[in-house]
N, C-alpha and C positions, 0 to 999 in steps of 0.2 A: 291662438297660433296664427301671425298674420303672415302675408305675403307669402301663401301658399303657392297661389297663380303664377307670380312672379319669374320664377327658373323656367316655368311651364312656357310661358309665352311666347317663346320662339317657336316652339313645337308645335304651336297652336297654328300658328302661323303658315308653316311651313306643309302641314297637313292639309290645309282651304287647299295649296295646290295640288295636291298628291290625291284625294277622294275626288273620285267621279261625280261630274255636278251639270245638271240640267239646263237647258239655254234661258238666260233671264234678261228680258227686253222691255219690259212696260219700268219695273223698277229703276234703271237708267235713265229712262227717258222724262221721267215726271219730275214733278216738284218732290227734295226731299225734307222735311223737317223733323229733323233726328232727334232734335230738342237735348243733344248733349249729355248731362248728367243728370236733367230733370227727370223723375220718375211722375207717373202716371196710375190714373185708376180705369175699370173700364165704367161709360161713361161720361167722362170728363170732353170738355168740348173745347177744339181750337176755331178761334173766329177769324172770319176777312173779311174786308169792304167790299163794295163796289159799287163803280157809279154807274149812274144812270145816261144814255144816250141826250145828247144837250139838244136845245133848241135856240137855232139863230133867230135871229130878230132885224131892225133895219138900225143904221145907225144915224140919227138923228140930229144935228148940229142944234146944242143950248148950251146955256151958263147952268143949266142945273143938270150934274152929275145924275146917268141912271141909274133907277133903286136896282135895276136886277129883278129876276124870277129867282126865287130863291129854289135851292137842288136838293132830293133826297139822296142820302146817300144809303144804299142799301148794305145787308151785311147776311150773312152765310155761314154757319157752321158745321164743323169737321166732329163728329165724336170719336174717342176710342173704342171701340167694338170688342176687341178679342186682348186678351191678355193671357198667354202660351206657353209655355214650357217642354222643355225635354230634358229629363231627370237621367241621369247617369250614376249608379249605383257601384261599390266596389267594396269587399272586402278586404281583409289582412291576407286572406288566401289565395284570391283572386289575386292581388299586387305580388304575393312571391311565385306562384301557378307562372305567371306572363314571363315576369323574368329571367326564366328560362328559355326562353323564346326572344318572342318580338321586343318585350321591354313594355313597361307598364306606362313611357311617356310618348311613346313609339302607336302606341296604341291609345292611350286616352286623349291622346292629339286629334286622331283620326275619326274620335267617338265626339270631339268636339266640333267638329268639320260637317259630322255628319248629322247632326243637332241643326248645326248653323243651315244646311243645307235643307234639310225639313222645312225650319220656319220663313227660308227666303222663297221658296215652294210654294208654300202657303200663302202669304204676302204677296208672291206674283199672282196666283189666280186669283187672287179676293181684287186684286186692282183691275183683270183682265174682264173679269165678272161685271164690275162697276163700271167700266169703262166703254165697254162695249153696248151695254143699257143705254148709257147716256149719250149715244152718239148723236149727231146731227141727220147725218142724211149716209146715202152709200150709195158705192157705182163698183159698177162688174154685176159677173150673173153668178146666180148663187150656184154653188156645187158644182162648178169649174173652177179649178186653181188657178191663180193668177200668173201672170209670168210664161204660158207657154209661148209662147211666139212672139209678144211684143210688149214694149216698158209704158204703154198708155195708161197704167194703173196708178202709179206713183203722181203722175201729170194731171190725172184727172179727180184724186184725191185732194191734190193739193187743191185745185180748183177750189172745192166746195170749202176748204179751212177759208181761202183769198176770201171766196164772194163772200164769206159771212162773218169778213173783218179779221179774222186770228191774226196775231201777231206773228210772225212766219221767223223771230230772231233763233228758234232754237227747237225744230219740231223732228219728229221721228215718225217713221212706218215700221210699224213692230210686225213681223211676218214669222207663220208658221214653218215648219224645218219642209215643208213639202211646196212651199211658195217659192223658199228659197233654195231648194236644189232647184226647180227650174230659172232663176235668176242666175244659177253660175253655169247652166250651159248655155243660154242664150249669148248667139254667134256677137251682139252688138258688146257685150259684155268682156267676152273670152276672145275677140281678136284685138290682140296687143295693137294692132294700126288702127283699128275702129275705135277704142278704147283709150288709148295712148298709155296703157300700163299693162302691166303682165301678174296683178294684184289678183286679181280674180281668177285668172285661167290656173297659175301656180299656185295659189296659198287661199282660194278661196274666201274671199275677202270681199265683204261687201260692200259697194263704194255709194256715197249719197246718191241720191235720185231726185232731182225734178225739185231741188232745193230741201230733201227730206234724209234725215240717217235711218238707215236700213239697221232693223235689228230684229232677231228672232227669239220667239220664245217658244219655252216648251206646255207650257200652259194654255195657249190658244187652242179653245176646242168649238166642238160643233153647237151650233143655237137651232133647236129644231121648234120648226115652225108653229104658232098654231091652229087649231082647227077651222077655223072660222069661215062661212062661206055668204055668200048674196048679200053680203053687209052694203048701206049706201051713208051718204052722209045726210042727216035732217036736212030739211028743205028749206033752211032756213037763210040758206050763203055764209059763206064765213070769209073775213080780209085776210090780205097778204097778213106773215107773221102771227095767226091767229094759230095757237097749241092746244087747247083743249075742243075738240072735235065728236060730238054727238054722234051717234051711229045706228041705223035701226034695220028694220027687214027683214037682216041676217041671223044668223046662227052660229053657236061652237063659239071656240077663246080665241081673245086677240090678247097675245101674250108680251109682255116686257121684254123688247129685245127685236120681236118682227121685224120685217121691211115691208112699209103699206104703200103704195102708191095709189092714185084717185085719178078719174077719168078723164084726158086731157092733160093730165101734167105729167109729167114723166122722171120728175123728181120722185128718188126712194125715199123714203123718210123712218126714222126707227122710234117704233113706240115705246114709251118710255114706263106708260101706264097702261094696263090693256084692261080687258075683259072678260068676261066668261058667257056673257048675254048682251044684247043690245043694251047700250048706255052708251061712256063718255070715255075716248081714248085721249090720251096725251101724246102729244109727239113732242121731241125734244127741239129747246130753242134752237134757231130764230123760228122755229114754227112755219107756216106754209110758204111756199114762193109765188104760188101761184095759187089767187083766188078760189075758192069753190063758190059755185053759182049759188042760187036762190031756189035749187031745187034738187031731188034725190043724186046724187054723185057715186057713181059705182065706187068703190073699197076693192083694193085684191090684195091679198095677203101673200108676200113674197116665198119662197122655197125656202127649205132647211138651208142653213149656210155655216160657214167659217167666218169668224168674225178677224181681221186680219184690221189693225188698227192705228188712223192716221191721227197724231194731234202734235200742239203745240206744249213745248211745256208748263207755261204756267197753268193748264186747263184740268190738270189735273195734280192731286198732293195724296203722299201717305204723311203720317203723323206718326212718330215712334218714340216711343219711350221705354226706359225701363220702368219693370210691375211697382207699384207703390208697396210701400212698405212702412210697417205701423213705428211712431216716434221710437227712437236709439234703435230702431231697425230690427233683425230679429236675429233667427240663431245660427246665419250664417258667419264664417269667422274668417273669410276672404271672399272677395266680390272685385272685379274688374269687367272695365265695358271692351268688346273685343269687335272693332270694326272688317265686315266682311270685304276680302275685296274685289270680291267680284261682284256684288250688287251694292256695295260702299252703304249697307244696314250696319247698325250698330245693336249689340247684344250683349245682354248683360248673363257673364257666366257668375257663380256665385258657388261656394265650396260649402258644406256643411258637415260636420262631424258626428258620428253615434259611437257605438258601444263594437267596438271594433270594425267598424264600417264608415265608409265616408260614400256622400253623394256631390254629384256637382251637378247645377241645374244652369239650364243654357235658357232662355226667357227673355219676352220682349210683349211690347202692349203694342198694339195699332190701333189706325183707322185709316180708310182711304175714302176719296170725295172724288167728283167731277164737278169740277169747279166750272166750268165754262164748256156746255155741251157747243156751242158754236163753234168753239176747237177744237173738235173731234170730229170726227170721220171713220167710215169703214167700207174697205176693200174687201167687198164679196169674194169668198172662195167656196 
């Protein structure tokens, strides 16, 4: 029984607008690779390049052409992690029960919207998750929201993308719904003369910042701190750009996600690898700005925060596909891919038949990466 879907598909459509749906911002902002009608398993891995930082040399006037230092070129992989679904079940009774009512496409529209809705949910926090681990460094102070009084946050976020090279052609501040209501009353914002638009004040509308798109999500939550106390750095000094960072003394966990800063520098920096006991923390590339000496360097583990998140886009990718499915496919007997459009995911709905019963399952495979923690940033709240 094919092209079940088919008549359905406007109503499918027309429902994403009509159910209630959560703010989604990190999914916009990143790299998508929807990978179209390829299906997927979990496990499977997508790869990228990347090169290495060059070294100049002098140039030298002969008749014999230079050999060159030859370059590695490195390479990085993406896995699929989760492979998900949301099953929709329905009887012959159930389908004549509705039709007196709402109507059975009226409502299975609605049951598909809110499928889609579940797993773009999901897929935002797993990116929000990953993203915020892998940050670079962070400015503001923890557990003050940003945005009360002045736009230095945006300005000073971007900073730390600039100084550590990001490519600046296409970057976002994804901010929580409590960041952004004090972004649309600030006077600099909401005076049409200050402003030169009435975007904000009227229709609430967040307008770029400091070269960055403002967007909110509903999945930015809190990163509580941790334990950790009187940690210093081995005494051994560590160079500018130096990441994996020895740590003794102290005490309690230094956890994935912290904000550590060390005595003397004033750069936050987010660890990426922590601890539970004295050992070896990672902080995310480029690693340190500022030297640590050749001797014990106090550690202070920053406060519980809101991770409110700046990057560029290529720094970050989700990978989607639809679930793999074993040779001549199985016992579904209509399948269509149904592009969301407000997170512009793609999802594979799929109809299957029983013994007076049909189900329809709404399913998609992921993974998400930080590809380039250098372009990434976080705005303390």
């Amino acid at each position: 029984m094919a092209n079940v879907l088919t008549d359905l598909a406007a109503d499918l459509y027309k429902a994403a607008d009509v159910v209630g749906r959560e703010q989604v911002g990190m999914v916009p902002s990143v790299t998508l690779n929807a990978g179209g009608s390829e299906r997927a398993a979990v496990g499977d891995t997508v790869r990228s390049h990347f090169t290495r930082a060059a070294v100049a040399g002098d140039n030298t006037p002969s008749m014999t052409i230079p050999e060159g230092t030859d370059q590695t070129v490195d390479n990085k992989t993406l896995s699929i992690t989760k492979s998900r679904g949301v099953p929709i079940p329905w009887t012959g009774e159930d389908v004549m029960s509705v039709n007196n009512g709402s109507g059975y496409e009226t409502i299975y529209g609605d049951q598909i919207a809110q499928a889609m809705r579940t797993l773009t949910n999901e897929i935002e926090t797993d990116s929000w998750a990953a993203a915020y681990v892998a940050s670079s460094r962070a400015f503001g102070t923890a557990g003050t929201t940003p945005f009360v009084s002045t736009l230095v946050g945006p300005a000073q976020v971007r900073k730390i993308l600039v100084d550590n090279g990001a490519a600046m052609s296409d970057a976002s501040l994804i901010i929580d719904s409590t960041a952004g209501a004090n972004l649309r009353t600030l006077t600099n914002l909401t005076d049409v003369g200050a402003s030169g638009t009435d975007s904000t004040l009227r229709q609430g509308i967040l307008l770029p910042l400091s070269d960055l798109s403002i967007r909110e999500s509903a999945k930015i939550t809190t990163h509580t701190a941790g334990t950790g106390t009187s940690y210093t750095s081995a005494a051994t000094g560590y160079a500018i750009g130096t990441t994996s960072i020895p740590i003794i003394t102290g005490s309690g966990t230094v956890l994935a996600g912290d904000v550590v800063t060390f005595a003397g520098d004033t750069n936050k920096y987010i660890v990426t690898t922590g601890v539970a006991a004295p050992g070896t923390i990672v902080i995310a590339e480029p690693g340190l700005k500022v030297a640590l000496a050749a001797s014990a360097v106090a550690m202070t583990i920053g406060a519980t925060y809101t991770g409110n998140i700046a990057l560029e886009r290529s720094a970050f990718e989700i990978a989607m596909r639809a679930p793999a499915m074993p040779p001549g496919g199985d016992a579904a007997v209509d399948s269509m891919m149904i592009v969301d459009d407000r997170s512009g995911l793609v999802f594979d709905v799929s109809v299957y038949k029983g013994f007076q019963k049909t189900m329809v399952n709404v399913s998609a495979a992921w993974g998400v990466k930080a590809w380039k923690p250098e372009s990434i940033a976080t705005l303390l709240g």
